[in-house]
DRENKE-830032 format. One record per residue (C-alpha): residue number from 1; residue in one letter; x, y, z. Coordinates in Angstrom, 3 decimals. Each point is the difference from the previous one (the first is absolute). Layout:
BEGIN
{num:NUM&residu:a&px:X&py:Y&pz:Z}
...
This chain:
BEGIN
{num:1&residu:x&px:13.680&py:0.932&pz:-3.707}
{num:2&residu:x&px:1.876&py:-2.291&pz:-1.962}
{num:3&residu:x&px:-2.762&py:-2.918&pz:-0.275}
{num:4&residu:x&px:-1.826&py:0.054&pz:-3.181}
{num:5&residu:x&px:-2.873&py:-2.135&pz:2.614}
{num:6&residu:x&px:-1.900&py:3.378&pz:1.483}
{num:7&residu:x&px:-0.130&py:-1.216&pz:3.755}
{num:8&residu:x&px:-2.557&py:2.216&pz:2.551}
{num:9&residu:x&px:0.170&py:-0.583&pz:3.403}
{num:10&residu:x&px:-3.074&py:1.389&pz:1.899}
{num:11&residu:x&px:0.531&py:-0.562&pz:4.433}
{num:12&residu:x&px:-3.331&py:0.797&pz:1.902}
{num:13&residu:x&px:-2.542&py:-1.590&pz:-1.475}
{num:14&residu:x&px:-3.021&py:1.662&pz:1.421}
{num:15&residu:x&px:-2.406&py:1.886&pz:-2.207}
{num:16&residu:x&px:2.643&py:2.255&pz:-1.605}
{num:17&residu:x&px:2.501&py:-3.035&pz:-0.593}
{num:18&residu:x&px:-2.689&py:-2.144&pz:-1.230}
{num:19&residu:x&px:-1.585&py:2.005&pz:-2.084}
{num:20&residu:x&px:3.191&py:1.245&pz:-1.755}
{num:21&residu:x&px:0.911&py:-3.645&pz:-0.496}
{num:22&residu:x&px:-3.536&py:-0.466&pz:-1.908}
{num:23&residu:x&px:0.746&py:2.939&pz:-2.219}
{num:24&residu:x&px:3.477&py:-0.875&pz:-0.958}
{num:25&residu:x&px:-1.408&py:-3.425&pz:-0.829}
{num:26&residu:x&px:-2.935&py:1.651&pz:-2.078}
{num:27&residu:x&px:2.247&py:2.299&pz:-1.860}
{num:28&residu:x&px:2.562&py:-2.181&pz:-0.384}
{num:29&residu:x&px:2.877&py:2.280&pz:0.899}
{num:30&residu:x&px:2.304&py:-2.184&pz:1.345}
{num:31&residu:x&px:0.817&py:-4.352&pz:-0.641}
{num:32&residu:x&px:0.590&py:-0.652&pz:4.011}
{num:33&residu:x&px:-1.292&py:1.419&pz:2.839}
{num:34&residu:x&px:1.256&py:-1.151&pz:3.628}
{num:35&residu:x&px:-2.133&py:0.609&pz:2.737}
{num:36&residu:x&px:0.998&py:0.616&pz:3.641}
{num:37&residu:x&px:-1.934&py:0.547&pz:3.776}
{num:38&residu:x&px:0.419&py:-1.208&pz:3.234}
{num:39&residu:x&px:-2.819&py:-2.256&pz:-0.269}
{num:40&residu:x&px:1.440&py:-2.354&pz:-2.366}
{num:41&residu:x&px:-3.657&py:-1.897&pz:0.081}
{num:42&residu:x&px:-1.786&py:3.069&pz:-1.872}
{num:43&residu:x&px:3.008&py:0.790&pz:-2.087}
{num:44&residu:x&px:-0.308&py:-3.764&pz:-1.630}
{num:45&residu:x&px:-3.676&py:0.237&pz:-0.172}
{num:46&residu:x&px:0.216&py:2.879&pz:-1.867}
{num:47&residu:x&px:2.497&py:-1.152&pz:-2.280}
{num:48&residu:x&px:-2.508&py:-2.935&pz:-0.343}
{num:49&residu:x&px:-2.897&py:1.871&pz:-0.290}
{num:50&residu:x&px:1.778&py:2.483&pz:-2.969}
{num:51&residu:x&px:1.528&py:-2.749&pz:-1.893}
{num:52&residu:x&px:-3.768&py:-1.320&pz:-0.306}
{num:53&residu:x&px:-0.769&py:2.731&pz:-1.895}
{num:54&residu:x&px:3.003&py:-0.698&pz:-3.104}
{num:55&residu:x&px:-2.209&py:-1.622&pz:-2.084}
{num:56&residu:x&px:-2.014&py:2.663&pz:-0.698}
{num:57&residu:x&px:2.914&py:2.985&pz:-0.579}
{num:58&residu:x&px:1.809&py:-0.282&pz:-3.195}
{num:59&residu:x&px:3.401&py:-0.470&pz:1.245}
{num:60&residu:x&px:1.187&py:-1.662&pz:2.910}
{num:61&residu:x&px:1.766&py:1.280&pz:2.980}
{num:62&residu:x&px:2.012&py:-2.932&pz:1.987}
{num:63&residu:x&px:-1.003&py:1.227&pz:3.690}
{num:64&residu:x&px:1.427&py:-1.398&pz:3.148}
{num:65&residu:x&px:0.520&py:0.538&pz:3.405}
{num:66&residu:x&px:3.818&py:0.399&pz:2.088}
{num:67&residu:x&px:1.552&py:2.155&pz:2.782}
{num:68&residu:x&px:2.581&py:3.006&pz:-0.391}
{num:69&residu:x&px:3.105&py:-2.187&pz:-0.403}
{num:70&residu:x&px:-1.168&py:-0.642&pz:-3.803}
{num:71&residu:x&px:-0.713&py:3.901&pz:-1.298}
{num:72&residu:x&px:3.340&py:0.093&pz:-1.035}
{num:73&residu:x&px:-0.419&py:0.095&pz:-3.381}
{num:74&residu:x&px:-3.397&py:1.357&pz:-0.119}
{num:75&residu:x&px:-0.757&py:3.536&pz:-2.560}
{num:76&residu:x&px:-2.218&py:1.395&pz:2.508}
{num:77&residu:x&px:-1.266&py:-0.312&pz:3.513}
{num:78&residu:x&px:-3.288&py:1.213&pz:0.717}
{num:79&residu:x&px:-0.135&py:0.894&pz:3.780}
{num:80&residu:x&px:-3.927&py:0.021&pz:1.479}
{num:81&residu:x&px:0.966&py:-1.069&pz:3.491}
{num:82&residu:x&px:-1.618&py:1.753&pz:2.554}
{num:83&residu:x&px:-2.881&py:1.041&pz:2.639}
{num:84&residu:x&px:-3.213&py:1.600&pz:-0.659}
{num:85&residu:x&px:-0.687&py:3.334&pz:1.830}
{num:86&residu:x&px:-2.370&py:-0.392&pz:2.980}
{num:87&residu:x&px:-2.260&py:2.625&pz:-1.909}
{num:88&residu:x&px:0.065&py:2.136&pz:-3.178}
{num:89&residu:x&px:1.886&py:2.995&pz:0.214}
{num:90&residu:x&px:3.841&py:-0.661&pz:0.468}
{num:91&residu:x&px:1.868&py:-2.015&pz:-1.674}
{num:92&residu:x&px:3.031&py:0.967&pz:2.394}
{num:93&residu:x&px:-1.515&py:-1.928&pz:2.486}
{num:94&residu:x&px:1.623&py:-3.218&pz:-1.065}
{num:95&residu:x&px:3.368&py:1.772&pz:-0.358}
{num:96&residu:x&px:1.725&py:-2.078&pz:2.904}
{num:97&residu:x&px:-1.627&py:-3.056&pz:-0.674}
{num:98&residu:x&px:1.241&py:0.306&pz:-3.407}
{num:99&residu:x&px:3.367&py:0.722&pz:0.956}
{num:100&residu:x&px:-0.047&py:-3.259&pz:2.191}
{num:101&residu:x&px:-0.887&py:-1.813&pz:-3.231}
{num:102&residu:x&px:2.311&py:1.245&pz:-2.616}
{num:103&residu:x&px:2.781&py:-0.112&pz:2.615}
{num:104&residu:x&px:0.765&py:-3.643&pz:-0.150}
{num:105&residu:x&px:-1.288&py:-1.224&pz:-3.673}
{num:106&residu:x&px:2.266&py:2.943&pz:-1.715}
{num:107&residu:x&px:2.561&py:-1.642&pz:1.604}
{num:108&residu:x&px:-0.715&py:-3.293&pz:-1.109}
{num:109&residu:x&px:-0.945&py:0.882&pz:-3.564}
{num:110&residu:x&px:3.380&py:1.843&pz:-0.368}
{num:111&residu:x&px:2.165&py:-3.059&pz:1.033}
{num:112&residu:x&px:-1.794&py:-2.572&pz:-2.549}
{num:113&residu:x&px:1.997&py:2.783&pz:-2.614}
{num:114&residu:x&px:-3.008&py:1.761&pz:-1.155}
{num:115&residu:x&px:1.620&py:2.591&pz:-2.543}
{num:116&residu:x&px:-3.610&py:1.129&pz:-1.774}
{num:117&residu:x&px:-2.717&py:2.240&pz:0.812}
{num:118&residu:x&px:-2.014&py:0.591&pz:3.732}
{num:119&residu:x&px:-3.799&py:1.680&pz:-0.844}
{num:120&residu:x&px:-1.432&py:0.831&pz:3.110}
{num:121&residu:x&px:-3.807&py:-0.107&pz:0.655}
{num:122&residu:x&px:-0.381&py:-0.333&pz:3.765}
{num:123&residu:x&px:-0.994&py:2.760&pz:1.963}
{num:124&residu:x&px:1.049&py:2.895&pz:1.024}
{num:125&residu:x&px:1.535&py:-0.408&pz:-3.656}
{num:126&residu:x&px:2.069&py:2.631&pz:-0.461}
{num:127&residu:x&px:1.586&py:-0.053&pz:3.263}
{num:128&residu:x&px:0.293&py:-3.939&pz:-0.543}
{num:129&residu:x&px:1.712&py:0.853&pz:-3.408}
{num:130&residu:x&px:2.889&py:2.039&pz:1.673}
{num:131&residu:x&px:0.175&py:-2.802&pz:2.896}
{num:132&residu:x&px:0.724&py:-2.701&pz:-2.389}
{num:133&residu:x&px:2.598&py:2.189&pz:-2.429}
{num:134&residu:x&px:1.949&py:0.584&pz:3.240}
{num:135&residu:x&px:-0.256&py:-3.737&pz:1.011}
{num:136&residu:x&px:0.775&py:-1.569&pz:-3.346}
{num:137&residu:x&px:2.550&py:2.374&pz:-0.489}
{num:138&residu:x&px:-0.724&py:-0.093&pz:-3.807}
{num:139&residu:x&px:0.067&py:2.931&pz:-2.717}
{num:140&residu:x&px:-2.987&py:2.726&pz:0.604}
{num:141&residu:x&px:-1.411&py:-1.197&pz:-3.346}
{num:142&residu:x&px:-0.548&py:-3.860&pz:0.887}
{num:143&residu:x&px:-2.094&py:0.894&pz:2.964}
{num:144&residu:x&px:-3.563&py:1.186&pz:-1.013}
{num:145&residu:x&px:-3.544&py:0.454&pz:1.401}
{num:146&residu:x&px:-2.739&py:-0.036&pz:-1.172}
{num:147&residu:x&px:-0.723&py:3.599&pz:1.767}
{num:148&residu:x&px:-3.009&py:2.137&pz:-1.758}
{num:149&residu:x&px:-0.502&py:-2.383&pz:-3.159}
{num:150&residu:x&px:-3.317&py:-1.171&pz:1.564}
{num:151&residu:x&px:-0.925&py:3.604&pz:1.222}
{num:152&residu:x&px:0.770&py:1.265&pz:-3.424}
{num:153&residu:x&px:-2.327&py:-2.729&pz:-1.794}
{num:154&residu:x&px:-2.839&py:1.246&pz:2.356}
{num:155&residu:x&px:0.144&py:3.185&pz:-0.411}
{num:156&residu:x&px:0.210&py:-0.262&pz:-3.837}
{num:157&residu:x&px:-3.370&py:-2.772&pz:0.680}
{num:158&residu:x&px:-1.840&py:3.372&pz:1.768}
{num:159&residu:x&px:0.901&py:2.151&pz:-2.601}
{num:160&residu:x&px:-1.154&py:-2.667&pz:-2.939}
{num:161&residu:x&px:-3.586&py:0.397&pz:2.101}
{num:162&residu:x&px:-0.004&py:3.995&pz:-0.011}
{num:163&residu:x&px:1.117&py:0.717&pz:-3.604}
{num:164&residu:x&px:-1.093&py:-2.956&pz:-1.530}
{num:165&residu:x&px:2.737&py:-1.682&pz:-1.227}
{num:166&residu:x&px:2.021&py:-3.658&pz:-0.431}
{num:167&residu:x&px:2.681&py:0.619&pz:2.922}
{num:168&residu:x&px:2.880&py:-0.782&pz:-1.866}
{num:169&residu:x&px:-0.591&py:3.030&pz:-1.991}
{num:170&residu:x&px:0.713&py:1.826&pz:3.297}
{num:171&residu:x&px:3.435&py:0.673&pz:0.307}
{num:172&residu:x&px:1.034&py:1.615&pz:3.545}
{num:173&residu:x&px:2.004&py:-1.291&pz:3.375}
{num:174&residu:x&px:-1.283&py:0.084&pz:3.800}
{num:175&residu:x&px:3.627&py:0.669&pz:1.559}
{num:176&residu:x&px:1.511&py:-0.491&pz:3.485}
{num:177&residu:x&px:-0.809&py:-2.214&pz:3.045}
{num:178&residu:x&px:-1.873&py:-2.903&pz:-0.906}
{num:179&residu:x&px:-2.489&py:1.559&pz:3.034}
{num:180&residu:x&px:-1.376&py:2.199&pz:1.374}
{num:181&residu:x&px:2.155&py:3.478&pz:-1.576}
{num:182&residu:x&px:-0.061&py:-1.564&pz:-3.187}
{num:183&residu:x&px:-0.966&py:2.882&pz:-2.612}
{num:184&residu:x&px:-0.933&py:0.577&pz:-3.544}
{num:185&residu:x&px:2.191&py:1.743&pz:-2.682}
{num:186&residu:x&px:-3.232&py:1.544&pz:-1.470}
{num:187&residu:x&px:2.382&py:2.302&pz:-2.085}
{num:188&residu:x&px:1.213&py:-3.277&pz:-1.836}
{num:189&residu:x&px:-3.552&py:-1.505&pz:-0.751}
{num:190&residu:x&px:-0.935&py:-0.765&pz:-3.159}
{num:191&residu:x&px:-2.968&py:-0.776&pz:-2.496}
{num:192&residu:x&px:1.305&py:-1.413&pz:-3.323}
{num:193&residu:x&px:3.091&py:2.237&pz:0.265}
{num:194&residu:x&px:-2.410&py:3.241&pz:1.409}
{num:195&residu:x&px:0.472&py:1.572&pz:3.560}
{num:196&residu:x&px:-2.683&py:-1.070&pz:2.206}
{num:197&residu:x&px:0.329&py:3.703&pz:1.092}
{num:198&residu:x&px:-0.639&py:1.315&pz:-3.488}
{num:199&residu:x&px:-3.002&py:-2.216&pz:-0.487}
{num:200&residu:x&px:-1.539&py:1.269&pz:3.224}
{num:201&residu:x&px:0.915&py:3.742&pz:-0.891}
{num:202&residu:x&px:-2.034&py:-0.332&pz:-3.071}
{num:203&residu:x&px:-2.535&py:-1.994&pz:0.867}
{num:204&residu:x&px:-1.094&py:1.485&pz:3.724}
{num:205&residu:x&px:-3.413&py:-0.764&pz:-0.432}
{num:206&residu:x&px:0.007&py:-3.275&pz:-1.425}
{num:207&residu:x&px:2.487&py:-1.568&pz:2.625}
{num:208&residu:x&px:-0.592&py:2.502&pz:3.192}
{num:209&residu:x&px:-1.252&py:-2.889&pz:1.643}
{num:210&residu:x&px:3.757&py:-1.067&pz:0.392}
{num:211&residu:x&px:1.971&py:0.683&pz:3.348}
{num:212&residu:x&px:3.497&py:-0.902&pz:-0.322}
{num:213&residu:x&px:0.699&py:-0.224&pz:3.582}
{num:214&residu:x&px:-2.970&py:-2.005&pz:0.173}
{num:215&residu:x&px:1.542&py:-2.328&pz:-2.603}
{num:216&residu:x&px:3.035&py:0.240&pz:1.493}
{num:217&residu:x&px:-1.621&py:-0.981&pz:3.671}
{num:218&residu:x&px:-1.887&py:-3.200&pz:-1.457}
{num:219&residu:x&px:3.270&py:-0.977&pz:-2.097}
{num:220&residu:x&px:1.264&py:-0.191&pz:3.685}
{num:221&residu:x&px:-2.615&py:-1.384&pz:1.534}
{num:222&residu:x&px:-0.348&py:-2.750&pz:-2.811}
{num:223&residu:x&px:1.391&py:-2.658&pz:1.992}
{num:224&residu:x&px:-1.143&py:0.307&pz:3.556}
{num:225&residu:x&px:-3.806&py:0.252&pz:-1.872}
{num:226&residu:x&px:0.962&py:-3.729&pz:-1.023}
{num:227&residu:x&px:2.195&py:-0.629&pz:3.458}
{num:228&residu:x&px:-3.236&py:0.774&pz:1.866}
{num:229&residu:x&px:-2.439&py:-2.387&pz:-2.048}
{num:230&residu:x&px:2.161&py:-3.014&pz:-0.426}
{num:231&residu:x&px:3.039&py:0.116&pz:2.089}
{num:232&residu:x&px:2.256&py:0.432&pz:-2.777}
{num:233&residu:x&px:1.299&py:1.570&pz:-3.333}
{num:234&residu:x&px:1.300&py:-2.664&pz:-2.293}
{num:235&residu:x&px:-1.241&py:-0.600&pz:-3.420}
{num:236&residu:x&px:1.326&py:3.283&pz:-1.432}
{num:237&residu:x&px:3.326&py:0.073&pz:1.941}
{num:238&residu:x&px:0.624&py:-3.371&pz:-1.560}
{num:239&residu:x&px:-0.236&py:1.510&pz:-3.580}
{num:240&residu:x&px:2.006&py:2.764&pz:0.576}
{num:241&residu:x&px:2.778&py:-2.618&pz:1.656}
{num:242&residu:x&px:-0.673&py:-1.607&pz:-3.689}
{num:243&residu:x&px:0.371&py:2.860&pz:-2.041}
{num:244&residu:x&px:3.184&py:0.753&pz:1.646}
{num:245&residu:x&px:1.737&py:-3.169&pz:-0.310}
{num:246&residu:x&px:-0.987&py:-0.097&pz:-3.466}
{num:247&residu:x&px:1.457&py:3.056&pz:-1.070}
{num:248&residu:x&px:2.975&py:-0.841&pz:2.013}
{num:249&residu:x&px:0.602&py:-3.579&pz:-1.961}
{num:250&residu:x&px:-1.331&py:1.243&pz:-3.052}
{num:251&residu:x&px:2.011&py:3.069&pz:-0.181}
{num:252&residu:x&px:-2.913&py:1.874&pz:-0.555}
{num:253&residu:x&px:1.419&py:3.817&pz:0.808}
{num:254&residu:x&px:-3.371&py:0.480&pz:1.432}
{num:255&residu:x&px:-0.342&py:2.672&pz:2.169}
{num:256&residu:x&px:-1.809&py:-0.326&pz:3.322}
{num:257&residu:x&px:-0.237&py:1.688&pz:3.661}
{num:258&residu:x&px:1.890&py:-2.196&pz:1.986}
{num:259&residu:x&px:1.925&py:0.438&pz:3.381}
{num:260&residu:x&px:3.294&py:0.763&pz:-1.286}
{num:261&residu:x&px:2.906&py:0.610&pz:2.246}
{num:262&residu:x&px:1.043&py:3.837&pz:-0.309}
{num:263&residu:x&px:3.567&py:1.225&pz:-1.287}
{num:264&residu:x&px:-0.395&py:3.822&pz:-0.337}
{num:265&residu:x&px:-3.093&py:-0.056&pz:-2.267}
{num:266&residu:x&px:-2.277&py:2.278&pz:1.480}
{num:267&residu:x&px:2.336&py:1.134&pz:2.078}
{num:268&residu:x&px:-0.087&py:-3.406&pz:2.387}
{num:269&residu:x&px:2.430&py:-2.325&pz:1.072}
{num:270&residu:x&px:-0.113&py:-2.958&pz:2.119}
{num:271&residu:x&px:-3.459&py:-0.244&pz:-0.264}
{num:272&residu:x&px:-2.651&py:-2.543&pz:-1.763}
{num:273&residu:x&px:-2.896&py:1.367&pz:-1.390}
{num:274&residu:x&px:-2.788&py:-0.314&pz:-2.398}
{num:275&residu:x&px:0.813&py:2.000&pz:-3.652}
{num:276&residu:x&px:-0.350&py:-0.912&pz:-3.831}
{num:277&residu:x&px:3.548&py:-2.138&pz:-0.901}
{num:278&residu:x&px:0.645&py:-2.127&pz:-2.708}
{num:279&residu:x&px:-0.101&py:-3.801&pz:-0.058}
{num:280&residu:x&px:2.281&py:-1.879&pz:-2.007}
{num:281&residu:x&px:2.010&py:-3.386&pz:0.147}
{num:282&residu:x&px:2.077&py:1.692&pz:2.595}
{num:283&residu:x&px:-2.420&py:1.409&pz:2.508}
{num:284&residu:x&px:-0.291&py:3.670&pz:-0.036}
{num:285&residu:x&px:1.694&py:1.030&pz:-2.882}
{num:286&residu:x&px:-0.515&py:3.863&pz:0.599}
{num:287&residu:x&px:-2.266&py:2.033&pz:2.547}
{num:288&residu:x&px:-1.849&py:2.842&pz:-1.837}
{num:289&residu:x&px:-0.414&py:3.114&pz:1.680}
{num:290&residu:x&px:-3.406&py:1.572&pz:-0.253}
{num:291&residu:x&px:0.290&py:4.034&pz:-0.409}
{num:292&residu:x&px:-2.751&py:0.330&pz:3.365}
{num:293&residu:x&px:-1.207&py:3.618&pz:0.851}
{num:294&residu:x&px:0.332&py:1.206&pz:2.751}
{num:295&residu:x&px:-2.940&py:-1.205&pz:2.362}
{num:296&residu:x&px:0.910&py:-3.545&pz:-1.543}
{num:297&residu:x&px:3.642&py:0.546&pz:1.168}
{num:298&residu:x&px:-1.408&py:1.122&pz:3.277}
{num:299&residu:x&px:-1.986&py:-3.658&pz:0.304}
{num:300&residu:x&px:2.849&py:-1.950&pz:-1.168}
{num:301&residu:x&px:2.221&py:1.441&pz:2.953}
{num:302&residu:x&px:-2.567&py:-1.056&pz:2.358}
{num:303&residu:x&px:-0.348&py:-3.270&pz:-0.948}
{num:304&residu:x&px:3.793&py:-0.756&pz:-0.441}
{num:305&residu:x&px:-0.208&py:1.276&pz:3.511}
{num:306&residu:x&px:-1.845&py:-2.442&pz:1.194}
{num:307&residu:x&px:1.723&py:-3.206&pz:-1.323}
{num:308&residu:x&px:3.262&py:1.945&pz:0.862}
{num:309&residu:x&px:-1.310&py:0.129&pz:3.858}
{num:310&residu:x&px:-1.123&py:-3.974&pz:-0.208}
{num:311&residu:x&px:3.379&py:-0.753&pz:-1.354}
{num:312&residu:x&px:1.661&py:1.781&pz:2.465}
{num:313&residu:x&px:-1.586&py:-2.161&pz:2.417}
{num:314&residu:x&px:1.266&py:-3.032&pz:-0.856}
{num:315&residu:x&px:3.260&py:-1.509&pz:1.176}
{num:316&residu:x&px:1.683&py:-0.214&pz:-3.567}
């Protein structure tokens, strides 16, 4: 990342790739954005169609469209390629498909000298994470996704609803497979700095009509309930593809649940899978490792063992 010019290049442009090019654009994280898909027709409309909108943001973002020979010298590539599930309720489903996919374009992207950072959004992400560390053959810290940020955000927007409070006052992390064994730390929860635990020890009657596992089940179910009504989850994916990249070229040291490749934390190697890190300039500057009781232990094994068995799968 030698460029003082922040350069984001986003390939897929679908709902998640579109709509994480309209936030970077809005928020003004980055001064060029390149945009890639195999339909080169939609990928210059959109370009079109987003540069429309300059005049109205208070700085502009130059954004363009180009193929994989010119992400050389790119910060960050955004990677939302990929197939929809047939219906809600596993993302695995598009593993092979996805495979197919990242196959080829790693390739390609790796040859034009890309050197920077790969943040992987397409699903199954964490499995897609490990697929394209192993293809790039980059550091474990360059290669991100975007994991349980999005599952985290929801679960802190159900809790917001219960308590009531702002959501960003929640602090807490939904950990593992961004799927269906993704779990809670509800021993790491916060209000304002207190245990959720505590609160609900002292205040049984006020709050007994919270079920944990029942806000742990919708947190899950969050985005299939959207999958189901309009075909897709995109608007707050794209944000949380935002809020990483910023804290990435801003250096932010912001700490997020991302899919993080593994390297004896949690006693896991070899492995991609969503936990709190740090974000900095660099990528993942440091993985933090969550003291989790026992039962919490007991879900993250499970869930590690099921991206370990998808990985496994796969002809890497």
């Amino acid at each position: 990342m030698g460029s003082n010019v922040r350069k984001i290049a986003i390939i897929g442009l679908g709902q998640v790739g579109s709509s994480c090019a309209y936030s970077l654009i809005n928020q003004s994280i980055c001064d060029e954005i390149l945009l890639i898909d195999r339909n080169a027709e939609r990928a210059y409309a959109q370009a079109l169609d987003l540069s429309h909108g300059m005049d109205f943001i208070h700085s502009r973002t130059k954004i363009y469209t180009g193929t994989y020979e010119q992400c050389g010298d790119m910060d960050i590539i955004v990677l939302c390629a990929g197939a929809n599930p047939a219906k809600a309720g596993d993302r695995m489903e598009v593993l092979d498909s996805a495979y197919a996919i990242h196959k080829d374009m790693i390739k390609r992207i790796m040859e034009s000298g890309f050197n920077g950072i790969f943040l992987a959004a397409s699903n199954p992400v964490d499995v897609v994470t490990y697929m394209v560390w192993k293809m790039s053959g980059l550091p474990r810290n360059r290669v991100i996704g975007t994991g349980t940020s999005i599952d985290t955000a929801r679960l802190k927007i159900l809790l917001s609803e219960y308590l009531p409070i702002d959501p960003r006052s929640v602090q807490g992390y939904v950990l593992g497979e961004h799927g269906e064994s993704q779990f809670t730390a509800w021993s790491h929860v916060t209000i304002g700095g207190k245990p959720l635990l505590d609160i609900l020890r002292q205040h049984k009657e006020r709050f007994a009509h919270m079920d944990l596992d029942e806000l742990s089940r919708r947190t899950r179910d969050a985005g299939w309930e959207i999958f189901t009504r309009k075909g897709s989850t995109h608007f707050g994916i794209g944000n949380a593809i935002a809020a990483i990249c910023r804290s990435i070229l801003n250096d932010d040291h912001k700490i997020m649940a991302v899919s993080t490749i593994l390297d004896g934390e949690y006693g896991y190697r070899e492995i991609s899978v969503g936990v709190p890190a740090i974000l900095t300039r660099h990528g993942i500057e440091e993985v933090l490792e969550l003291n989790l009781n026992s039962r919490e232990m007991i879900q993250f094994d499970q869930s590690c063992g099921v991206i370990r068995k998808a990985i496994e799968s796969l002809p890497l």
